[in-house]
C-alpha positions in Angstrom: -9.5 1.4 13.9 -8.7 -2.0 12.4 -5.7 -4.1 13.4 -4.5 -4.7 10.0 -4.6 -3.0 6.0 -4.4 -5.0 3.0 -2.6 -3.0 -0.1 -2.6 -3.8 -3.5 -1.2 -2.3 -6.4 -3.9 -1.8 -9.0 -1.6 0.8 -11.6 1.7 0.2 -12.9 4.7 2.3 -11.9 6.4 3.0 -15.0 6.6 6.3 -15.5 5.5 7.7 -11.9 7.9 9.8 -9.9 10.4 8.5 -8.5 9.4 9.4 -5.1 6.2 7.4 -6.1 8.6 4.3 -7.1 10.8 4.2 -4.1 7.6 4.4 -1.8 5.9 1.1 -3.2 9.1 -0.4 -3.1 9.1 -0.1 0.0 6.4 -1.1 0.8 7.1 -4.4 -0.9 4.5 -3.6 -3.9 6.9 -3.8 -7.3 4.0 -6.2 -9.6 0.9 -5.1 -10.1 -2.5 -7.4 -8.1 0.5 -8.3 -5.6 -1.4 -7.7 -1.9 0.4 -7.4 1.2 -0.7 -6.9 4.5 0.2 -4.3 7.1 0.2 -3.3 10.6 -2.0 -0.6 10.9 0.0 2.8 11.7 0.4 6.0 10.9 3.7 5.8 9.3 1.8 3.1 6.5 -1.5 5.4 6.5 0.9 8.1 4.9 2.5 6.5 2.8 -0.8 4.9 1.1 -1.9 8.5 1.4 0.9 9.2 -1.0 0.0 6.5 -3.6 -3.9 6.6 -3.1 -4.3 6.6 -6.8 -2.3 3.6 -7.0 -2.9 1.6 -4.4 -6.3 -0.6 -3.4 -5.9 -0.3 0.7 -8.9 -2.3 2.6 -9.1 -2.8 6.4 -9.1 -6.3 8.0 -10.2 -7.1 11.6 -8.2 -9.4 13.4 -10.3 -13.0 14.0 -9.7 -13.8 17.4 
């Protein structure tokens, strides 16, 4: 498993549940191309599960 995910949101919001909304809010995703990076867990694993078709998630190794 890699140490870290990088998300992006590739689809807009508007007009997605709201349970979709509050999800990639919190996340930190609310403009679309914006990437953010995450810990990887299971907790964050789920919730891109939930927003697969709006989300871009890759895996990053750690350069150490």
């Amino acid at each position: 498993m890699s140490d870290k995910l990088k998300v992006t949101l590739v689809k807009s919001m508007i007009g997605r549940p709201e349970k979709h909304r509050k999800i990639l809010r919190s996340m930190g995703l609310t403009k679309i191309n914006r990437a953010i990076e995450f810990k990887d867990s299971p907790s964050i694993r789920g919730m891109i599960n939930k927003v697969s078709h709006l989300v871009k998630a890759e895996e990053k190794m750690d350069e150490a």
